[in-house]
C-alpha positions in Angstrom: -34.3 -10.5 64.5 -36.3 -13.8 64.3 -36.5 -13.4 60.4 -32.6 -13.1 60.4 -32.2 -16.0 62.5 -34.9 -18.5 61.3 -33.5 -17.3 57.1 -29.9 -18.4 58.6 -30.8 -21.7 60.2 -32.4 -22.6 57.1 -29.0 -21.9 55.1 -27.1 -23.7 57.6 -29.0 -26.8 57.1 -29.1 -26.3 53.2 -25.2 -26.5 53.7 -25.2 -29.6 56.0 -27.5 -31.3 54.3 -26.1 -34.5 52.4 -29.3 -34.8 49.8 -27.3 -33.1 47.4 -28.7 -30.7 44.0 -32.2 -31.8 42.4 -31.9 -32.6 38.5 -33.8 -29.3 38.1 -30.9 -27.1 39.7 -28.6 -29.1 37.8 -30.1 -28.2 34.2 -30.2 -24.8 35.3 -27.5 -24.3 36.3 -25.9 -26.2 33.1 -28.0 -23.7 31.3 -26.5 -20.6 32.7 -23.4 -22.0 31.8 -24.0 -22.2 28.4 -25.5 -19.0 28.1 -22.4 -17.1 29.6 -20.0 -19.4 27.8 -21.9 -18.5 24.4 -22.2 -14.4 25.6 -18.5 -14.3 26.1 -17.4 -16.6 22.7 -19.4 -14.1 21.0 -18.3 -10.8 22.8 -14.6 -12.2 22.2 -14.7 -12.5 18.6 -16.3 -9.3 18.0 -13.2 -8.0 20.0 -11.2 -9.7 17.7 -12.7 -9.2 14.5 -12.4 -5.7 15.4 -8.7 -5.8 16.2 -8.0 -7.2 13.2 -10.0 -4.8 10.7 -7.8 -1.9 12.7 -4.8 -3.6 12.4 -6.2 -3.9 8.4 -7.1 0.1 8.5 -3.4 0.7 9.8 -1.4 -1.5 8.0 -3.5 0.2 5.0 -2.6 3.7 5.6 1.3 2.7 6.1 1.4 1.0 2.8 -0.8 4.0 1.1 2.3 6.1 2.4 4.6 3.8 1.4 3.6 3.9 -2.3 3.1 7.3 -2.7 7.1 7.9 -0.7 8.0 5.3 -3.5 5.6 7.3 -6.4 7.0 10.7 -5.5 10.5 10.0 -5.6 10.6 8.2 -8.6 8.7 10.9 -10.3 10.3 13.9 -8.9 13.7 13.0 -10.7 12.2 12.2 -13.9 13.7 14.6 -16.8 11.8 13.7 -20.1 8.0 12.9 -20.4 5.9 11.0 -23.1 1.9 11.0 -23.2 0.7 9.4 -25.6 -2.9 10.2 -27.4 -4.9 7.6 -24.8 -3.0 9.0 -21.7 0.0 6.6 -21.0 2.9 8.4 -19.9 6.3 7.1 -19.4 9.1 9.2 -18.8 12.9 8.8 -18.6 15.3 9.1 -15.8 13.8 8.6 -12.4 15.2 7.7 -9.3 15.2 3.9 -9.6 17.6 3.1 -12.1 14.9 2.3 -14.9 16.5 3.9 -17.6 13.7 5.3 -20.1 10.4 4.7 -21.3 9.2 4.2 -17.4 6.0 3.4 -16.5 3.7 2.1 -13.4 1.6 -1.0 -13.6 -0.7 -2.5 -11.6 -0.1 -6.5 -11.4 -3.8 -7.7 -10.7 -2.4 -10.9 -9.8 -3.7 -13.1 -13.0 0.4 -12.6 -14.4 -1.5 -9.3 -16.2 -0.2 -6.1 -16.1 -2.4 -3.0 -16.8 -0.5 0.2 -17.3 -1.2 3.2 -14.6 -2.9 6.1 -16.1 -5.6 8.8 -15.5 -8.4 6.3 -15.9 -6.7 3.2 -13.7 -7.8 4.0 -9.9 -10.1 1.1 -9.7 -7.9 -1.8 -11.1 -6.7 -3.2 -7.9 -3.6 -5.4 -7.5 0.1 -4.6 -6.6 1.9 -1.5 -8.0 5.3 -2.2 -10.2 7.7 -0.5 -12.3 9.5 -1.2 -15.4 11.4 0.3 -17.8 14.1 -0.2 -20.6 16.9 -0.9 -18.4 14.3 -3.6 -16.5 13.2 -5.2 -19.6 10.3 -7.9 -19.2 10.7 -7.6 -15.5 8.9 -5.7 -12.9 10.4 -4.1 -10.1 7.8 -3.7 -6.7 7.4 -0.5 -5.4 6.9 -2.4 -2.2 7.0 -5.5 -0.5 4.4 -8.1 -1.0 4.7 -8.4 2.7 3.1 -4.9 2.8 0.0 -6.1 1.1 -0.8 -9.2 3.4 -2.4 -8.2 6.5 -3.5 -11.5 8.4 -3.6 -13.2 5.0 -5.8 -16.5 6.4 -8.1 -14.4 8.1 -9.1 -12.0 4.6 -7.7 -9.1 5.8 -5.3 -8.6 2.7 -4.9 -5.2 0.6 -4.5 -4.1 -3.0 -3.3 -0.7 -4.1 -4.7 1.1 -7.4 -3.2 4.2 -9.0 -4.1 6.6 -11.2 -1.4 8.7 -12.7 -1.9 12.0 -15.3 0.7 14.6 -16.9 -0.5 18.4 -16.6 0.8 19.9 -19.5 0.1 23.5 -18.6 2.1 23.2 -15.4 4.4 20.9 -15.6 3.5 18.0 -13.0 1.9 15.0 -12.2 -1.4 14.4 -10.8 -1.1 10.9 -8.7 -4.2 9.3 -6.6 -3.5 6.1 -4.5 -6.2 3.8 -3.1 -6.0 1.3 -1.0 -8.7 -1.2 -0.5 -9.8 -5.0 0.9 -8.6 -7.2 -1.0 -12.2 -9.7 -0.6 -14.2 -6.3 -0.7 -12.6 -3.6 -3.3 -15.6 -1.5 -2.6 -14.2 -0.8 1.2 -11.7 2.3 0.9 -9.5 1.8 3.5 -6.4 4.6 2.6 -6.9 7.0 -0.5 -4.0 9.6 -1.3 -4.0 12.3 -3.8 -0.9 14.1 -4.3 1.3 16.6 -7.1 4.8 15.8 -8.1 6.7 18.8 -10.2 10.0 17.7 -11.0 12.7 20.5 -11.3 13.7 19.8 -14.7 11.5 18.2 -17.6 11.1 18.3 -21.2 8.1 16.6 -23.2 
């Protein structure tokens, strides 16, 4: 009971005192300081840098799904088919008001277009239609809005597409990507899918 009493006297008069902190408690105490300030800076933008690559990783998926909506109906209503001996197709009718001689491109973003076909799925940019009624335009299959996830921060996306006619069967073989647009090695959404439209003729 002494202990208890002697170990609070000793507080009390800590308390009363008027000497103030030493120099020493001071710098340790500024040191702890820094040390939690730094632990929490660091734990908060981990948080947010992980917020931000799911918010990339969902916004990914949506425009994967978006694109192939977009690739599917276009395709599905398609009634006359070209391939020619490298593999381009273009095809006539469609869904978009195109007219003939339709085809997907990949805009890569240098004002080049690459034309979509069964050896494309690693060219990376934004994916675009044209065809005769659309003449030297391009029409996006969606918005560029869809492709800029936190743009400052480098959380962008680009799309590729590969695109093949089966002859045998009747329909098109599609694959989507979507990847980082600062790291095209980092899959974020991938999508492979058939289209047989009802009526064709090649």
């Amino acid at each position: 009971m002494s202990k208890d009493n002697s170990l609070k006297k000793r507080i009390q008069k800590i308390l009363r005192g008027k000497s103030g902190f030493t120099m020493t408690e001071l710098l340790v105490a500024a040191l702890i300081m820094a040390l939690a300030t730094a632990t929490i800076t660091s734990v908060i933008v981990v948080a947010f840098r992980n917020f931000y690559k799911t918010v990339q990783r969902t916004e990914a998926q949506f425009l994967c799904a978006s694109l192939s909506e977009f690739v599917e109906d276009e395709l599905m209503f398609s009634n006359k088919v070209t391939v020619s001996p490298t593999g381009d197709i273009s095809w006539s009718g469609g869904t978009h008001n195109m007219g003939s001689n339709i085809s997907f491109y990949v805009n890569t973003g240098t004002g080049a277009y690459t034309k979509v076909s069964g050896s494309t799925p690693n060219t990376y940019g934004r994916i675009v239609i044209t065809g005769d009624n659309y003449s030297g335009k391009y029409f996006k299959a969606v918005t560029d809005g869809s492709y800029d996830v936190e743009k400052g921060r480098g959380y962008s996306l680009l799309a590729g597409m590969s695109l093949e006619w089966d002859a045998s069967n009747k329909l098109y073989k599609v694959k989507i990507v979507v990847v980082d647009k600062d790291d095209k090695s980092l899959l974020l959404s991938d999508e492979e899918f058939t289209v047989k439209p009802p009526s064709v003729t090649v």
